[in-house]
C-alpha positions as CSV (number, residue, x, y, z in Angstrom):
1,X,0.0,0.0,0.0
2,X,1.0,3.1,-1.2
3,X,1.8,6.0,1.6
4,X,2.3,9.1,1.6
5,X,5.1,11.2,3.7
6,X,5.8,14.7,3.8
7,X,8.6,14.7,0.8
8,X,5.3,14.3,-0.9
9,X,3.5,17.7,0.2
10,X,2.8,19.8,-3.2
11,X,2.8,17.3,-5.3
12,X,-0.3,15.6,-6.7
13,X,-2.1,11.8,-5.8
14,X,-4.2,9.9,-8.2
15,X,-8.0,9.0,-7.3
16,X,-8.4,5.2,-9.2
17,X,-11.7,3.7,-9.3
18,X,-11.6,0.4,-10.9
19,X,-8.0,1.0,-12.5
20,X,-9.1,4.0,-14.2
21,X,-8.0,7.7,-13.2
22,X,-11.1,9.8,-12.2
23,X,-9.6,13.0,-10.3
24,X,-6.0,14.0,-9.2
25,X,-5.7,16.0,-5.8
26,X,-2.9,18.3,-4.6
27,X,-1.3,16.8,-1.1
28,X,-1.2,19.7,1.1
29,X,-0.4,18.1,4.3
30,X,0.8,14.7,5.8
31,X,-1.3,12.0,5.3
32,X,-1.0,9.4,8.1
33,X,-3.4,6.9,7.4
34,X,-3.1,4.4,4.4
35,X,-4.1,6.2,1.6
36,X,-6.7,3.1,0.1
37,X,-10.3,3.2,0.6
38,X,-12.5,0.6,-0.3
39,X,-16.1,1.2,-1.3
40,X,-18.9,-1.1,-1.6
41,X,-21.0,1.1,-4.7
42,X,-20.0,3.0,-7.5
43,X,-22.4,6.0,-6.2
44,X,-20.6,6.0,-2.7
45,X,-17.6,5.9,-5.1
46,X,-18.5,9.0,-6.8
47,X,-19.9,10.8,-4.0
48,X,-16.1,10.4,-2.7
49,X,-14.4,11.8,-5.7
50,X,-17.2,14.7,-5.5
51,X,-16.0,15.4,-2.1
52,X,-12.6,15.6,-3.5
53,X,-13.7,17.7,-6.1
54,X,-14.4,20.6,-4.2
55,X,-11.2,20.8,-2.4
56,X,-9.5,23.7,-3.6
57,X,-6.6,22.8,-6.0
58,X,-3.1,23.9,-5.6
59,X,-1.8,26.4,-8.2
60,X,2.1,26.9,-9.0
C-alpha cells in the first residue's frame, strides 16, 4: 500500500476507481493513514471523488 510522507507535500495523488483515473488532488499536508479506501457502490464511489472535487486545487 502506497503512503504518503511529507517529501510528498505539493505534489499531486491519483483518485483510481476500478484502474481507471477519475480526479487527481494536490497533497497539502501529511497524510498518516493508508491512503486506500474501499467502497462497496459505485455511487458512494462518486460521491467520494465529488468530495474531492471541491477541495480547492493547488496552483504553481
Amino acid at each position: 500500500m502506497l503512503r504518503v510522507s511529507e517529501a510528498a507535500i505539493g505534489r499531486q495523488m491519483a483518485i483510481v476507481v476500478d484502474g481507471k483515473v477519475v480526479s487527481v488532488a494536490d497533497i497539502s499536508g501529511p497524510i498518516r493513514d493508508g491512503l486506500r479506501l474501499s467502497t462497496t457502490s459505485e455511487e458512494e464511489s462518486q460521491a467520494l471523488i465529488r468530495q474531492i472535487a471541491v477541495v480547492p486545487q493547488h496552483v504553481d
